[in-house]
C-alpha positions as CSV (number, residue, x, y, z in Angstrom):
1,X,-25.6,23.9,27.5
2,X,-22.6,22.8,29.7
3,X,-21.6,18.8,29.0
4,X,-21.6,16.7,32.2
5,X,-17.5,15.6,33.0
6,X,-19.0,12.2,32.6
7,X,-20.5,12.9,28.7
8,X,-17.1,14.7,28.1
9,X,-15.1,11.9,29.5
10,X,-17.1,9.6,27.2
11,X,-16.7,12.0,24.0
12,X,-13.2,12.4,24.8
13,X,-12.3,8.2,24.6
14,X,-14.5,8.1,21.7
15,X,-12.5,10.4,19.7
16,X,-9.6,8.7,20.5
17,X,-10.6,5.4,19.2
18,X,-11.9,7.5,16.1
19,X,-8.3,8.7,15.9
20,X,-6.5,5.5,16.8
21,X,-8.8,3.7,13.8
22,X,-8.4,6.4,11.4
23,X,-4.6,6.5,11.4
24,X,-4.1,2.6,12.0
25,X,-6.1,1.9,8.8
26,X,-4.5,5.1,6.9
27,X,-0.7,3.5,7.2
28,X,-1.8,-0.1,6.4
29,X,-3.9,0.8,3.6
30,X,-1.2,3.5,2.1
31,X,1.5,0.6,2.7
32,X,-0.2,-1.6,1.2
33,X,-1.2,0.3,-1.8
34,X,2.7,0.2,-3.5
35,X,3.9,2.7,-0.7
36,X,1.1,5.4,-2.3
37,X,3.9,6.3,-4.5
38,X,1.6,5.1,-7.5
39,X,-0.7,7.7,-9.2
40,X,-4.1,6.1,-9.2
41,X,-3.9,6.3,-5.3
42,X,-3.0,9.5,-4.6
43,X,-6.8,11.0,-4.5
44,X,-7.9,7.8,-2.6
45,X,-5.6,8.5,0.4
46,X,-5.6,12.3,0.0
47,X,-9.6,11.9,0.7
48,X,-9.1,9.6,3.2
49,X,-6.2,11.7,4.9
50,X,-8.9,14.6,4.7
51,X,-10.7,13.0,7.3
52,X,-7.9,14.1,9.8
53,X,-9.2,17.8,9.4
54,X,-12.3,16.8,10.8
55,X,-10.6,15.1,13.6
56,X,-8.8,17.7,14.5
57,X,-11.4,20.2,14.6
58,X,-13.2,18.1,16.8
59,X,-10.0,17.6,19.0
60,X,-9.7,21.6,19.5
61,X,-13.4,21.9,20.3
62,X,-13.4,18.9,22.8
63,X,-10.0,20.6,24.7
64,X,-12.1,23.8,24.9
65,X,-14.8,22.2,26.5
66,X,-12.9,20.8,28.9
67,X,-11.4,23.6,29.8
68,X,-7.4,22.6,28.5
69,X,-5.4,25.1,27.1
70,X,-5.3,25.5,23.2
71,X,-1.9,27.6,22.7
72,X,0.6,24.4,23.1
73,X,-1.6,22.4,19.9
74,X,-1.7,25.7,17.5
75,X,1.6,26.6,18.2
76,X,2.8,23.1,16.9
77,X,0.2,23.3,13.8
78,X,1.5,27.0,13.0
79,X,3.9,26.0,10.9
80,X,2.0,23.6,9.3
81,X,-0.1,26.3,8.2
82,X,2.0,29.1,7.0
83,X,4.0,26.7,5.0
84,X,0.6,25.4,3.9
85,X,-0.6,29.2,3.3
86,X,3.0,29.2,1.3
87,X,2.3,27.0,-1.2
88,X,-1.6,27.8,-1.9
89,X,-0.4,31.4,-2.7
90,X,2.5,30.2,-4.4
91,X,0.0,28.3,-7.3
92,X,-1.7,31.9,-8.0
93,X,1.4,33.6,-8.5
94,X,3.5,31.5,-11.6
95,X,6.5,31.6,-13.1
96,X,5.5,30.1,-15.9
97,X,2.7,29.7,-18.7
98,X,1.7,26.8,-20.2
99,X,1.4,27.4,-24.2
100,X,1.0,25.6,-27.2
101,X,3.4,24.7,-29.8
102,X,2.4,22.6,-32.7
103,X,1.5,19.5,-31.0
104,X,2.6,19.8,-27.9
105,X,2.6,22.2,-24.7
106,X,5.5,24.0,-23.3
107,X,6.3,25.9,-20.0
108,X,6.9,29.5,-21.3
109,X,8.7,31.9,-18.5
110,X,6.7,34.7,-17.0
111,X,7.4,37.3,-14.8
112,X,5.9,36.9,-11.3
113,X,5.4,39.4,-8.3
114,X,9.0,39.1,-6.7
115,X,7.9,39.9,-3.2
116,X,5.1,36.5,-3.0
117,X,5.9,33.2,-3.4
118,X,5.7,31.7,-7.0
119,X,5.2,28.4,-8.4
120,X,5.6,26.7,-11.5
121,X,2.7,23.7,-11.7
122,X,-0.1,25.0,-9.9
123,X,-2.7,22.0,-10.3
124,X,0.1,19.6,-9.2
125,X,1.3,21.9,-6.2
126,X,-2.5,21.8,-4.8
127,X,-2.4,17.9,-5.6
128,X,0.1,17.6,-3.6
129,X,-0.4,20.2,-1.0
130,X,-3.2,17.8,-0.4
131,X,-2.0,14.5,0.3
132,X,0.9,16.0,2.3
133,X,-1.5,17.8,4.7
134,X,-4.1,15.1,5.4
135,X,-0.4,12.8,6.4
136,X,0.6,15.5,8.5
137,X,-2.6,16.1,10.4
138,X,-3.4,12.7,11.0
139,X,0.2,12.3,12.7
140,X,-0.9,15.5,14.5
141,X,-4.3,14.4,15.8
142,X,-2.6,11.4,17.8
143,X,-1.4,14.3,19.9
144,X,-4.5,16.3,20.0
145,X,-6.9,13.5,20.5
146,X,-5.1,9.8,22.1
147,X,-5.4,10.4,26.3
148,X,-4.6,6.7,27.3
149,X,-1.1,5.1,26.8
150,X,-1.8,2.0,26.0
151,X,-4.4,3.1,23.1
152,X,-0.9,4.7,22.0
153,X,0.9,1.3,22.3
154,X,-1.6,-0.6,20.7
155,X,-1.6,1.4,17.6
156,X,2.5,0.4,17.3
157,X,1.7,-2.4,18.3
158,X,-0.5,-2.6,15.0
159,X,1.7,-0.6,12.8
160,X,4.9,-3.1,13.9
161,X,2.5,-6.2,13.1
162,X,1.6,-4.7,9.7
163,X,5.3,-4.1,8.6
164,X,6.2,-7.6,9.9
165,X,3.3,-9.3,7.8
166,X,5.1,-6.9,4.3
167,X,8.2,-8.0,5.2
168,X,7.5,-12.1,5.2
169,X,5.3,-11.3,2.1
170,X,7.9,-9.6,0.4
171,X,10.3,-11.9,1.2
172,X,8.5,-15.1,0.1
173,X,8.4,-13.1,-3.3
174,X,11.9,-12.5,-3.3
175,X,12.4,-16.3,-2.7
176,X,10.6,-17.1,-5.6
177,X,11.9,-14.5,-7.5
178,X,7.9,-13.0,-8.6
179,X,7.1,-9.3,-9.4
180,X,4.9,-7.4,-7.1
181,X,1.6,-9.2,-5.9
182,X,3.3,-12.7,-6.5
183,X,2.8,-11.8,-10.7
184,X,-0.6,-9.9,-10.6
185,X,1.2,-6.4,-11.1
186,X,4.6,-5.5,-13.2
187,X,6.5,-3.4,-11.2
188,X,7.5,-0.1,-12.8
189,X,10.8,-0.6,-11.0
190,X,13.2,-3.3,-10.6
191,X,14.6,-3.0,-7.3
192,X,11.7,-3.0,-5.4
193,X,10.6,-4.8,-2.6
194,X,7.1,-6.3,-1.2
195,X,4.5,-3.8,-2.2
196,X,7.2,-1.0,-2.5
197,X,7.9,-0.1,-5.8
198,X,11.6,1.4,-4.4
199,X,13.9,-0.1,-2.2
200,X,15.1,2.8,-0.3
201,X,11.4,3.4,0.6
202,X,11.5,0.3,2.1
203,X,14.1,0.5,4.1
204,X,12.9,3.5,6.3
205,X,9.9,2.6,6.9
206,X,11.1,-1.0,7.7
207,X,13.3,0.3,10.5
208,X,10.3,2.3,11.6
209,X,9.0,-0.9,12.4
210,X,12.0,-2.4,13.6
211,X,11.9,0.2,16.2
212,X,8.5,0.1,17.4
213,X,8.6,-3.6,18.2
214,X,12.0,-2.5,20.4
215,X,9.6,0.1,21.8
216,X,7.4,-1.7,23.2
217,X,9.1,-4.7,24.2
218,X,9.1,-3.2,27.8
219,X,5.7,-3.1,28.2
220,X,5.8,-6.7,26.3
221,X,7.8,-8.0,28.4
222,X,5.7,-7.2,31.9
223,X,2.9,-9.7,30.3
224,X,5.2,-12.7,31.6
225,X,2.7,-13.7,34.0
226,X,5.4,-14.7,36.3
227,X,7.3,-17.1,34.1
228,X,9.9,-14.5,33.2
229,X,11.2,-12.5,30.0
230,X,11.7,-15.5,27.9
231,X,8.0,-16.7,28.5
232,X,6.5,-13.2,27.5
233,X,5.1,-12.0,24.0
234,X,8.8,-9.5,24.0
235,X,10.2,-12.5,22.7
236,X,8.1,-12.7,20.2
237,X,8.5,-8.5,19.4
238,X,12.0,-9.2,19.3
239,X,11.5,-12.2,16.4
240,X,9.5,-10.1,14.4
241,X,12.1,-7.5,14.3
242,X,14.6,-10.1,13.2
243,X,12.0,-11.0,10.7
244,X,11.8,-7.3,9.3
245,X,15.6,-6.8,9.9
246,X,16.6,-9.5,7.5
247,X,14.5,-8.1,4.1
248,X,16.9,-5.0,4.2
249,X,19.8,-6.5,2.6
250,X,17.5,-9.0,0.8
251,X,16.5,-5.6,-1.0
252,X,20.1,-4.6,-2.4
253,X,19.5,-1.3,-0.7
254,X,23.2,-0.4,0.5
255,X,21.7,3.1,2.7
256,X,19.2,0.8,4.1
257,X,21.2,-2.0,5.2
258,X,23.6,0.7,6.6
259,X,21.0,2.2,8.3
260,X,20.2,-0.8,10.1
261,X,23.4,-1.2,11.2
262,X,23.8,2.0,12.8
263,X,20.4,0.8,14.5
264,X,21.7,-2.1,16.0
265,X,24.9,-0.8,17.2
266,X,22.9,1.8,18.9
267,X,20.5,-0.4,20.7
268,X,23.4,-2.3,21.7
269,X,25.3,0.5,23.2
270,X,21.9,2.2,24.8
271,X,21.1,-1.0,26.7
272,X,24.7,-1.9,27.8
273,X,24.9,1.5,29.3
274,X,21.0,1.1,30.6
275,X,22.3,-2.6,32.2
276,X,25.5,-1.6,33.4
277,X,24.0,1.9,35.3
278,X,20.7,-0.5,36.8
279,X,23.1,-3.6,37.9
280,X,25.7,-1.2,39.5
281,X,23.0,0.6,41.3
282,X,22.2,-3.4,43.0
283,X,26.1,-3.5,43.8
284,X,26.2,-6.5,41.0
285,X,28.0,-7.5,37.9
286,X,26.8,-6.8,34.4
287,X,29.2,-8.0,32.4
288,X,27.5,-11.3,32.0
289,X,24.5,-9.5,31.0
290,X,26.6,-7.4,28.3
291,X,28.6,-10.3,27.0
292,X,24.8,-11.3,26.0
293,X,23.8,-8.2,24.6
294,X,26.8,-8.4,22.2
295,X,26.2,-12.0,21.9
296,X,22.3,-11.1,20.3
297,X,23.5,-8.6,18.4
298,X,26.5,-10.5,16.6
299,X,23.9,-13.4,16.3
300,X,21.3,-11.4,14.5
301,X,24.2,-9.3,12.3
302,X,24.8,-13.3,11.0
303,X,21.0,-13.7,10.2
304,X,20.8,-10.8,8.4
305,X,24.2,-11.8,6.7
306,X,23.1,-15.6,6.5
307,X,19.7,-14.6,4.8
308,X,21.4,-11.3,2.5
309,X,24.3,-12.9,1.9
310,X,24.9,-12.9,-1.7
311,X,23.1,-9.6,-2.2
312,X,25.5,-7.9,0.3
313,X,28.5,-9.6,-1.4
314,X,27.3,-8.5,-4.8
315,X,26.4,-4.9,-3.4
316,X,29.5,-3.9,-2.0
317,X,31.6,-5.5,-5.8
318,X,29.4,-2.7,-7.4
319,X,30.0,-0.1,-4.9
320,X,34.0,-0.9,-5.4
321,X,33.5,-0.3,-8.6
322,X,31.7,2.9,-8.4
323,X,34.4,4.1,-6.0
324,X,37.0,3.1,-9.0
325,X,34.6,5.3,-11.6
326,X,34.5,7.8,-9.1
327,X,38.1,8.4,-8.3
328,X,38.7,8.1,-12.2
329,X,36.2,10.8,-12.8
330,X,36.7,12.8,-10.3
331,X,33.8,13.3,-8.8
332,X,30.4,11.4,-7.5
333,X,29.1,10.8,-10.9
334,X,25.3,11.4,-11.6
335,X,24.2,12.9,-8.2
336,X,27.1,15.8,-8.6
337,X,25.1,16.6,-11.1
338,X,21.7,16.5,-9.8
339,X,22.7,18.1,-6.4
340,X,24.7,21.0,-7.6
341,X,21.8,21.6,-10.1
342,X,19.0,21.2,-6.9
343,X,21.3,24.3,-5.2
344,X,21.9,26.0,-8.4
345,X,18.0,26.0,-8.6
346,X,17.3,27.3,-4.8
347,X,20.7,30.3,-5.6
348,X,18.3,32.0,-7.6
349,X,15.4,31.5,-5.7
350,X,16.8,31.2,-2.1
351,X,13.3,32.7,0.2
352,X,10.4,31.0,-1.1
353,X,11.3,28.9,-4.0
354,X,10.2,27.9,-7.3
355,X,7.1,26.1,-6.1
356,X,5.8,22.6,-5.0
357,X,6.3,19.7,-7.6
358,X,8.7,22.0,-9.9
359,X,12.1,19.9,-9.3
360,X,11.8,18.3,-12.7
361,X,10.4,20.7,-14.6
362,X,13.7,23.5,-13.4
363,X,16.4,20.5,-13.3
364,X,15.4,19.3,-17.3
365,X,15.3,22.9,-18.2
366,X,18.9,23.4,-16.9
367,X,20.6,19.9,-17.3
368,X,20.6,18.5,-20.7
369,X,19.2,14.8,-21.3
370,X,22.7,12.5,-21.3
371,X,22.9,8.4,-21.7
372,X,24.9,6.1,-19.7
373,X,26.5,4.8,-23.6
374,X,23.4,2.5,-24.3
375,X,22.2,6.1,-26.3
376,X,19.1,5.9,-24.3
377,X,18.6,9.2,-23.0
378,X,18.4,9.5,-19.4
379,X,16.7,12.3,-16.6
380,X,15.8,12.4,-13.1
381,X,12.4,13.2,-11.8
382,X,13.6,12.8,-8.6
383,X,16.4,15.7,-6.7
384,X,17.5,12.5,-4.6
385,X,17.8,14.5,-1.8
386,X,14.7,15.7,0.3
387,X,16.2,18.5,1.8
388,X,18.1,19.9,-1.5
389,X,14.7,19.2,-3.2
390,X,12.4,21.6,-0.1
391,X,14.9,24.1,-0.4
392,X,14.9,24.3,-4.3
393,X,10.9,24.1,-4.4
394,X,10.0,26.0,-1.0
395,X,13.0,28.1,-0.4
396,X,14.9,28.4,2.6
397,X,11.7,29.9,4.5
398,X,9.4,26.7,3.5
399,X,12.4,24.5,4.2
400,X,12.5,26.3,7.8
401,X,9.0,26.0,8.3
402,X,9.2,21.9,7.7
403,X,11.6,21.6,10.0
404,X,9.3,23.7,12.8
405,X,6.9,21.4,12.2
406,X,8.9,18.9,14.0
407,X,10.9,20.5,15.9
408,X,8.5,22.6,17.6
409,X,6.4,19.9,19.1
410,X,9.5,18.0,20.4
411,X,11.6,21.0,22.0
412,X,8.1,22.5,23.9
413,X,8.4,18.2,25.2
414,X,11.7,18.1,25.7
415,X,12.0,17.3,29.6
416,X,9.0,14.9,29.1
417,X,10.8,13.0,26.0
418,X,14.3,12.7,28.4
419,X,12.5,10.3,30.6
420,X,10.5,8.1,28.4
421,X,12.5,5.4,26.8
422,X,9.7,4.2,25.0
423,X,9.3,8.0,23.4
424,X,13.2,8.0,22.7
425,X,13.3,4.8,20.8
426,X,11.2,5.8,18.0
427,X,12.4,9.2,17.8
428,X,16.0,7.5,17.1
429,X,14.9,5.6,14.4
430,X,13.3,9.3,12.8
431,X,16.5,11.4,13.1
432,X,18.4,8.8,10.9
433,X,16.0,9.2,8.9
434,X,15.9,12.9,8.7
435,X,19.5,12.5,7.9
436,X,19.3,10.1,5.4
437,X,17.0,12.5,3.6
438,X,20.2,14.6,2.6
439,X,21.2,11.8,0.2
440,X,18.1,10.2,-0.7
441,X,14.3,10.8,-1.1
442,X,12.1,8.2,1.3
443,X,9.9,11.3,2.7
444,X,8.7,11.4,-1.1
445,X,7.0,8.1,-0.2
446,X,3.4,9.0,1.4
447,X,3.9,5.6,3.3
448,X,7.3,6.6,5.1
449,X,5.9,10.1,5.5
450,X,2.9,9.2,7.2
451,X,4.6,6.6,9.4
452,X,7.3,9.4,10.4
453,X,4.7,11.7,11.7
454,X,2.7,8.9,13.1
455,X,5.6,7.9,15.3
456,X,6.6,11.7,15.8
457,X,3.4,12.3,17.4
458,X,3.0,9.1,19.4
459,X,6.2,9.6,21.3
460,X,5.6,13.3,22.1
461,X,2.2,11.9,23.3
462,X,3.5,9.2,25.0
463,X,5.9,11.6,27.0
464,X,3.3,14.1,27.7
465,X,1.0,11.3,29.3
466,X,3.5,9.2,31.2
467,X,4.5,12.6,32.6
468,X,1.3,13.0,34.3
C-alpha cells in the first residue's frame, strides 16, 4: 500500500529527529565516558553505536519510498563495507595460533592462505570491527536521514555546547590540580585532561569544537534582533571558543597547541580575504575592519598565552632539549624506532595487512623491550601514527579503502561544499586532523573518531541542502 506524501513527509522528520538524538547523545555520552578509550565502555557504546544500522536501514527504505535515488548513499557506504568485509575475513584466516606454554599462552606463527586477508587476534579484530562501524554509520546516517538545516545546526550547536561544558570542567580540575572526576577516578595517565585520559585526544576533538562554534556563528549572528552583531548569541559562540581554545596549552600538548595555532591563523586569513572581497564590492575600505580581525586574534593568542603560560614556557624547555638529544643521537629517538618498525611491519605485508588490533603484538615481536636508564622496561601499544598503524594492520588496500570512505562522499559534493562556508569550516578543522594522524594517534580515540565523521557528514549534508 502506497504512503500518502503527507505520512512520508511525517516519517521522514521523524527519522531525522531519531537520528539527530541518536548521534547527539552518542558523542556526549562517549566524551564523557574517558573519551571511550577505557575498556569497560567499549561494549556499551558499540551496542549503542549498533543502533545506527537500524537507522540506516530505515533511511534507505524511506528514500525508496519516496522515490530518491539510492546509488549516491551506497556508493559512499561501499567502502565502508568492503573494508568491513576485509577485516571479518581477515579473523578466519590467522597468522597465528594461540598455544600453551607452561603457564602462560603464546602466539605461535602459522601459515595462512596468501591470496585472503589474514589476521592475527581475531576476537579483538571483531571487537573492534564493531565499535568502529557503529561510529562510522552514525556519522553516515546524518547524511542519509537529517533533511532540514537547522536540525543540522542544532546538533553543532549541541556538540560545541558539550565540548565547552569538558573544557571549563577540565579546567577547574586543572586549577585545583585533582585527578579525573575531581578525585573519584585515578587516571591511568598523567597528562590527561577533563575526562580524557590523553592529551592529544583532547586536543582534536577540542578544535572540533572550536570550529563548530565558528561555524555557526553566521547563523548566530542573524538572531540580533536588530541590535547588531555585538547584541546577538555569536558573541557568545565566539566566547565559548575562547573558553575551549585556552585548555589546549593548559594540557602540555605541544601538536595540540600547534594545531590551534594554525587554526587561528587560518580563520584570520579566511575572513580578511572574505572582508576585504565583500567591502571592495561596496566601493569601501576594509582595512579598519582587518586591523580588528588581527586585533581579536593577537588578543585571544594572549589569552591562551596568559592562561597556558607556564605550561607553554615549560613545554618548549623540554622540546629544546629533545632537539639537543636528538641532534646528539642522531635521529628522532623512540618514534624512529616505532615508525620504521610500523613500515617494516606493512614491507612484508604491503596488500591486506597483518590484521585489525595486531600493531602490538608484530611491533613487541620485532623490537626488543629497552628502558629509558630507570631499568624499567619500556613498549608501545600504540604505532603513534594512524596512518603507519592502517597500513601495517590493513595494508595498503584497507588503508585505501579508509580514505574512500571520506573522500568519496566529499568529491561526489564537491561544487556543493565550494559554496557553503558553514560546510568548509568544519571540514578545515578535519584535514588537520587527518594530517596530524601521520604523527600521532587521536582517530584511536572513539570520541575524536566519532566527532570526525559526525562533522564529515554534517557539512556534506549541509552542502547538499543549502544547494537546493
Amino acid at each position: 500500500m502506497n504512503e500518502s506524501p503527507e505520512l512520508r513527509h511525517r516519517h521522514s522528520g521523524l527519522l531525522s529527529l531519531l537520528t539527530f538524538w541518536h548521534v547527539a547523545i552518542f558523542v556526549v555520552t562517549t566524551s564523557w565516558m574517558f573519551g571511550g578509550k577505557i575498556d569497560w565502555a567499549k561494549v556499551p557504546l558499540s551496542l549503542w553505536g549498533t543502533l545506527s544500522l537500524g537507522l540506516t536501514i530505515a533511511g534507505f527504505m524511506s528514500r525508496r519510498n519516496q522515490g530518491q535515488p539510492l546509488i549516491r548513499p551506497l556508493l559512499w557506504l561501499l567502502p565502508a563495507l568492503l573494508l568491513g568485509l576485509q577485516i571479518v575475513t581477515s579473523a578466519f584466516n590467522l597468522n597465528f595460533r594461540v598455544v600453551p606454554l607452561f603457564d602462560s599462552l603464546v602466539y605461535r606463527p602459522v601459515a595462512p592462505l596468501t591470496w585472503l586477508p589474514s589476521g592475527a587476534k581475531p576476537v579483538e579484530a571483531l571487537s573492534e570491527l564493531w565499535l568502529l562501524f557503529g561510529l562510522y554509520l552514525s556519522g553516515f546516517t546524518l547524511a542519509l536521514n537529517v533533511s532540514s538545516i537547522r536540525l543540522l545546526q542544532r546538533l553543532m550547536l549541541v556538540l560545541a555546547m558539550n565540548t565547552t561544558v569538558l573544557a571549563v570542567f577540565g579546567t577547574l580540575q586543572e586549577l585545583v590540580h585533582a585527578d579525573m572526576f575531581f578525585g573519584w577516578v585515578k587516571s591511568p595517565n598523567p597528562t590527561f585532561f577533563g575526562t580524557f585520559v590523553y592529551h592529544n585526544h583532547w586536543g582534536p576533538f577540542a578544535l572540533m569544537g572550536i570550529m563548530m562554534w565558528f561555524a555557526l556563528v553566521p547563523s548566530l549572528a542573524g538572531r540580533d534582533a536588530g541590535r547588531g552583531f555585538y547584541h546577538s548569541p555569536a558573541v557568545g559562540a565566539l566566547v565559548a571558543a575562547l573558553l575551549i581554545a585556552v585548555t589546549i596549552p593548559m594540557t602540555t600538548s605541544r601538536s595540540g597547541t600547534m594545531m590551534l595555532g594554525v587554526i587561528l591563523l587560518g580563520i584570520t586569513v579566511v575572513e580578511s580575504r572574505r572582508v576585504i572581497t565583500r567591502t571592495r564590492r561596496r566601493g569601501g575600505s576594509a582595512r579598519a575592519k582587518v586591523a580588528g580581525l588581527c586585533l581579536a586574534t593577537v588578543l585571544v593568542a594572549g589569552a591562551v598565552y596568559y592562561m597556558g603560560g607556564k605550561t607553554i614556557r615549560a613545554r618548549i624547555a623540554d622540546t629544546r632539549s629533545q632537539l639537543a638529544a636528538m641532534k646528539t643521537q642522531g635521529s628522532i629517538g623512540e618514534r624512529a624506532t616505532i615508525y620504521t618498525t610500523s613500515l617494516e611491519i606493512w614491507r612484508d605485508k604491503p596488500w591486506f595487512g597483518w590484521g585489525l588490533e595486531s600493531w602490538e603484538l608484530l611491533h613487541r615481536r620485532r623490537t626488543p623491550l629497552t628502558d629509558r636508564g630507570d631499568g624499567i622496561p619500556i613498549y608501545y601499544r600504540e604505532a603513534h601514527s594512524d596512518w603507519l598503524c592502517a597500513l601495517a594492520e590493513t595494508g595498503g588496500v584497507g588503508t585505501l579503502l579508509l580514505l574512500a570512505m571520506g573522500i568519496v562522499p566529499l568529491w561526489s559534493m564537491r561544487r556543493q561544499l565550494k559554496g557553503s562556508a558553514f560546510s568548509l569550516h568544519l571540514l578545515a578543522v578535519n584535514l588537520l586532523i587527518a594530517l596530524y594522524a601521520w604523527v600521532e594517534f587521536p582517530l584511536a580515540n572513539p570520541a575524536v573518531v566519532l566527532t570526525y565523521w559526525v562533522v564529515l557528514f554534517t557539512a556534506v549534508r549541509h552542502a547538499r541542502l543549502s544547494a537546493h
